[in-house]
C-alpha positions, -999 to 999 in steps of 0.1 A, spaced: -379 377 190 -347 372 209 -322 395 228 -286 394 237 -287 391 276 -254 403 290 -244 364 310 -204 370 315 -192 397 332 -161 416 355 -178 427 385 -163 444 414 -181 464 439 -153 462 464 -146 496 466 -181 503 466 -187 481 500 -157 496 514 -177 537 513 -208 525 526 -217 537 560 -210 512 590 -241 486 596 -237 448 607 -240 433 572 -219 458 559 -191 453 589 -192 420 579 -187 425 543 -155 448 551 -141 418 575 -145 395 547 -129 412 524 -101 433 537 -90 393 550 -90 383 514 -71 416 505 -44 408 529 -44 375 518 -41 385 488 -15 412 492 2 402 522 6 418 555 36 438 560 21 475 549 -9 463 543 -20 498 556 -1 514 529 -15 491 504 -46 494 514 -47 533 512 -35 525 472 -61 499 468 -90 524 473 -71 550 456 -77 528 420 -112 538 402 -119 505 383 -143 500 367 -173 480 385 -192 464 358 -178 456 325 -174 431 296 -151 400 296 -116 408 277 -83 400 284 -78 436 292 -90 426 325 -67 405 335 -37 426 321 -53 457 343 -56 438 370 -19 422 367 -12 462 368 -32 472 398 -21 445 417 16 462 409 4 493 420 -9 481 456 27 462 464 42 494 458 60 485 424 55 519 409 74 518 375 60 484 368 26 498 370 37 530 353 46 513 322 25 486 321 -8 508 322 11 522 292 14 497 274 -19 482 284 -35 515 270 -18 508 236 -25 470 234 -62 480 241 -61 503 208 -44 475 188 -67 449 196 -98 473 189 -85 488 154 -76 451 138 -110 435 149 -131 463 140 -112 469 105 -132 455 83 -161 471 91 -141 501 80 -133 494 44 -140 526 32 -124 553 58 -97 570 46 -81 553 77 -85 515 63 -57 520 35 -30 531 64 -31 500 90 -49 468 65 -18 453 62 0 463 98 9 435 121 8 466 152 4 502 153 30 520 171 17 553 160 -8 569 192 -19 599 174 -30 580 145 -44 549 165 -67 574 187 -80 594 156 -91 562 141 -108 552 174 -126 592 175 -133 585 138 -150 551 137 -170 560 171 -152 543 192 -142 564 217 -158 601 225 -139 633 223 -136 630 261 -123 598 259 -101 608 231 -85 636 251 -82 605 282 -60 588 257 -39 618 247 -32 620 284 -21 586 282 0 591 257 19 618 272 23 598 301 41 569 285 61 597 266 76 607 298 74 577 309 93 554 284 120 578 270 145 593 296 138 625 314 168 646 332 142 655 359 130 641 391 94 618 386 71 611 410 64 576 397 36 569 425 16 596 409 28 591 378 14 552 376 -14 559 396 -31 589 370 -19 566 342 -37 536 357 -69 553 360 -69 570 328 -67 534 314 -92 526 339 -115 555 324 -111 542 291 -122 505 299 -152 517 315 -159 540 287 -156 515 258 -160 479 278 -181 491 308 -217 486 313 -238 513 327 -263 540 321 -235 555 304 -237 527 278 -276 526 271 -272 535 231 -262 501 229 -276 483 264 -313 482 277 -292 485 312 -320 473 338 -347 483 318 -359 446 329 -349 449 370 -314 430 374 -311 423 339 -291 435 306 -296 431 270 -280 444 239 -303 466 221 -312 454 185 -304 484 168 -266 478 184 -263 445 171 -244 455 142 -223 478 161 -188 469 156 -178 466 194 -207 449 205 -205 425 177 -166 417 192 -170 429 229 -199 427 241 -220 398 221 -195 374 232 -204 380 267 -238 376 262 -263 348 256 -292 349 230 -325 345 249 -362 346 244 -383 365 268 -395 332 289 -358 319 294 -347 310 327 -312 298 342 -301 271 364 -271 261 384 -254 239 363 -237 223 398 -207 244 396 -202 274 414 -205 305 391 -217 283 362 -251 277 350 -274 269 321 -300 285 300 -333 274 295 -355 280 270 -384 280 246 -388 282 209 -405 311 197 -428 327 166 -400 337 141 -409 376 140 -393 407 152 -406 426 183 -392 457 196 -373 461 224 -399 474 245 -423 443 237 -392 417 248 -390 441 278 -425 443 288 -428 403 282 -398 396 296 -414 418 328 -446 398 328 -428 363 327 -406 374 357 -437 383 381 
């Protein structure tokens, strides 16, 4: 009867607010934040740091992870103007992420012709390998995969000494977003993600489908960022700010579809 509702989440529409045409709310919004960015970022350049800021295509809505604090460690690099720093760091952010991945997922993988090769590994140093596992367990697609080939070329030139001049503001900003790309594509939560999500199928609401339950990054992603609910939950402020608390009913112990929860789930909610 229940669903996993997505209940902890990175959010950041910044960017977003930042495009949209001029309007008094929207002024407003602008004021309000470009203060906290300065704030955040300091003033001297802030023009210049600005300019980077909106150059960075993170992703808006995605799962909780630590990879979001490490990518936002490496953006906020970026934006001071500390170029290698970023450069390698979205490097090696792009190889923890595959680490992480491939050692919490393994055992779901007993039987690839992959498992025998990394079972006992404490790391995997080895990127070709690492993203063929990813394309192999499904994981990443072959567009990501390619994303992450980038990447790796990247740190390649990167990390080992090259008797040529490097642009390391473009070099760290492609690599950035590359990394950024992949988050959204394996962490993000979108209409790009609805083989596993029902993404707004219930207005301003997302659950984990049933049949992705069992899915091997939304059993270690995304079902830790969710809450198991019933169609006639509700939540409260729990007196904290950003914090609340579920409420909710026991329920008939029988499966429904996910189009009954949604269409009860609609009904409760009018």
């Amino acid at each position: 009867m229940k669903r996993y509702r997505l209940t902890k989440f990175f959010l950041d529409t910044s960017r977003n607010i930042f495009n949209q045409p001029a309007g008094e709310h929207i002024d407003k919004a602008k004021e309000g934040l470009r203060s906290w960015l300065v704030a955040k970022y300091g003033t001297a350049n802030f023009d210049e740091k600005f300019v980077r800021y909106m150059a960075l295509q993170k992703p808006v809505f995605s799962v909780v992870s630590e990879h979001i604090q490490l990518l936002e460690d490496i953006c906020g690099a970026y934006v001071q103007g500390n170029m290698y720093s970023a450069l390698t760091g979205a490097c090696c952010l792009g190889e923890r992420i595959f680490n992480d991945i491939i050692f919490r997922i393994k055992d779901d993988f007993k039987t690839s012709e992959h498992y025998k090769k990394i079972y006992n590994k404490g790391s995997i140093i080895d990127w070709p390998l690492a993203i063929q596992i990813l394309f192999d367990w499904k994981v990443i697609d072959s567009e990501t995969k390619e994303k992450y080939k980038e990447l790796y070329n990247l740190r390649t030139e990167s990390v080992h000494y090259q008797q040529k001049q490097q642009d390391l503001e473009k070099l760290s900003l492609n690599a950035i977003n590359v990394v950024n790309f992949i988050v959204e594509r394996i962490f993000g939560v979108g209409p790009h993600r609805k083989d596993i999500l029902l993404y707004f199928d219930v207005p301003g609401e997302v659950y984990i489908r049933k049949s992705a339950e069992r899915n091997p990054i939304v059993k270690e992603y995304y079902i830790p960022s969710s809450s198991l609910v019933g169609p006639n939950f509700r939540m409260e402020n729990a007196g904290k700010i950003g914090s609340f608390r579920i409420i909710d009913q026991k329920y008939e112990d029988k499966e429904i579809t996910d189009q009954e929860f949604i269409n009860l789930r609609k009904g409760i909610k009018k």
